[in-house]
C-alpha positions as CSV (number, residue, x, y, z in Angstrom):
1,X,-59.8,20.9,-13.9
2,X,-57.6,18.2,-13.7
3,X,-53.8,18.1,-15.7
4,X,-55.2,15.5,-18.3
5,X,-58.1,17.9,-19.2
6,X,-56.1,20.3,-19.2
7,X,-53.5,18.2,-21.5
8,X,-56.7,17.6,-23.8
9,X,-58.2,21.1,-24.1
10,X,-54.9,22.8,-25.2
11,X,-53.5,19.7,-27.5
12,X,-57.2,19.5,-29.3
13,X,-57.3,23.8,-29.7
14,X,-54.1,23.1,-31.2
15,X,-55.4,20.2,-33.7
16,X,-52.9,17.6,-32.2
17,X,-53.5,13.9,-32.0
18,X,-52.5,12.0,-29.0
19,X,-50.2,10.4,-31.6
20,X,-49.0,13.7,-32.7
21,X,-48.4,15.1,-29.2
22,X,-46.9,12.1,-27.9
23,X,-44.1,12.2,-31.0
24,X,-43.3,16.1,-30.0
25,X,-42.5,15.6,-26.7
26,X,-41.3,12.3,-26.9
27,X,-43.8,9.7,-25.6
28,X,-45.9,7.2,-26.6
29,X,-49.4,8.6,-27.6
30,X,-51.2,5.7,-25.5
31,X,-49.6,7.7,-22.4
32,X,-51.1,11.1,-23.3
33,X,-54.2,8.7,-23.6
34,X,-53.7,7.6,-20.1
35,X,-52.9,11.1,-18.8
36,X,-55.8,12.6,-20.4
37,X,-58.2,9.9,-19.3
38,X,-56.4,10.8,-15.5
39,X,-54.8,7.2,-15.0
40,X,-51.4,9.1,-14.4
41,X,-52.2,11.9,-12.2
42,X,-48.9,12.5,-10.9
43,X,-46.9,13.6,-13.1
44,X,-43.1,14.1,-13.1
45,X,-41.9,17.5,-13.4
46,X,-39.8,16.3,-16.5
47,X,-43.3,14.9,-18.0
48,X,-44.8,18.1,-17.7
49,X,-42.3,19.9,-19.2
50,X,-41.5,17.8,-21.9
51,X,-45.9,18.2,-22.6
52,X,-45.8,21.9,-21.8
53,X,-43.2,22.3,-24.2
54,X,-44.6,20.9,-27.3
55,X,-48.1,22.2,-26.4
56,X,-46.4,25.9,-26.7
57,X,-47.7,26.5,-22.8
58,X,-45.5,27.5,-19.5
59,X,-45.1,24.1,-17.3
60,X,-46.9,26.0,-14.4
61,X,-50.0,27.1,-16.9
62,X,-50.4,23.5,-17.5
63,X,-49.8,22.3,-14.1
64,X,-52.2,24.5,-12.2
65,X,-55.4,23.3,-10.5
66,X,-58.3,24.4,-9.2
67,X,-58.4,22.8,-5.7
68,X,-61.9,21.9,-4.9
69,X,-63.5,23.1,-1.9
70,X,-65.1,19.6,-1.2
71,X,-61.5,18.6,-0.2
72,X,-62.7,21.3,2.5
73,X,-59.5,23.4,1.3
74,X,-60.5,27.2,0.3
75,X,-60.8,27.5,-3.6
76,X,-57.6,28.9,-4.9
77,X,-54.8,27.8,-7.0
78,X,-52.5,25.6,-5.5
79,X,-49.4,28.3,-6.8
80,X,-51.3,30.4,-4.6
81,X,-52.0,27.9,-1.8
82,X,-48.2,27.3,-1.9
83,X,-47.3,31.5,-1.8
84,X,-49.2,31.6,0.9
85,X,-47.9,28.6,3.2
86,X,-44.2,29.5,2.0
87,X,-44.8,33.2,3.9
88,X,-46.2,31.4,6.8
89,X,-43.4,29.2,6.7
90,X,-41.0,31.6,6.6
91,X,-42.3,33.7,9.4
92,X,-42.5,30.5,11.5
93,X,-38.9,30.0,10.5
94,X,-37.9,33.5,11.9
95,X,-39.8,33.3,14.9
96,X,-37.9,29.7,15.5
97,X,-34.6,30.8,14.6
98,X,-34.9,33.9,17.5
99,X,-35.9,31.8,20.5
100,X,-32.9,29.4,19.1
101,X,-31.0,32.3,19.1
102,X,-32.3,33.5,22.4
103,X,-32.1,29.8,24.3
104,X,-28.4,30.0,22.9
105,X,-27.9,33.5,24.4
106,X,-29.0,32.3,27.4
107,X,-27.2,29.3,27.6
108,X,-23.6,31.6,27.0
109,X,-24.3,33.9,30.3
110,X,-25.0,30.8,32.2
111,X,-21.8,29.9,31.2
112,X,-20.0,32.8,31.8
């Protein structure tokens, strides 16, 4: 489900206009239109906030996704996609940061 659905299920549950959403959060209800409709699928982080906000949601309930396997990417959220490459990261990181380490130890007693 894309951010604009998303944007549109929780604002019509709610029984808010585009008008009437766009005036709580402080933007122009032809750009909810445009959000919903998925012309603006990046949004800024301020944007979402700002929609979160007057919807009554958290900015990362309304920013999750579903990504689609078609992409060939395994079906998971992408909070959870990015929990998953910041561990791998960080191992990485660690592993990088001992042979630095190492090479620097080594370089020291060549020295000495």
């Amino acid at each position: 489900m894309s951010i604009g659905e998303k944007i549109r299920g929780i604002r019509q549950k709610k029984g808010l206009t585009q008008e009437a959403l766009g005036l709580l959060c402080g933007l122009r209800g032809t750009y909810i239109n445009h959000i919903e409709k998925g012309r603006y699928k990046n949004l800024t982080v301020q944007t979402a906030q700002k929609i979160a906000l007057a919807l009554e949601v958290s900015p990362e309930e309304l920013m999750e996704t579903e990504i689609s396997d078609k992409a060939g990417l395994p079906d998971q959220s992408v909070t959870d996609m990015l929990k998953s490459f910041t561990a791998d990261f960080a191992g990485k990181l660690q592993k990088l940061e001992i042979a630095t380490y190492s090479l620097h130890l080594k370089l020291q007693k060549k020295k000495g």
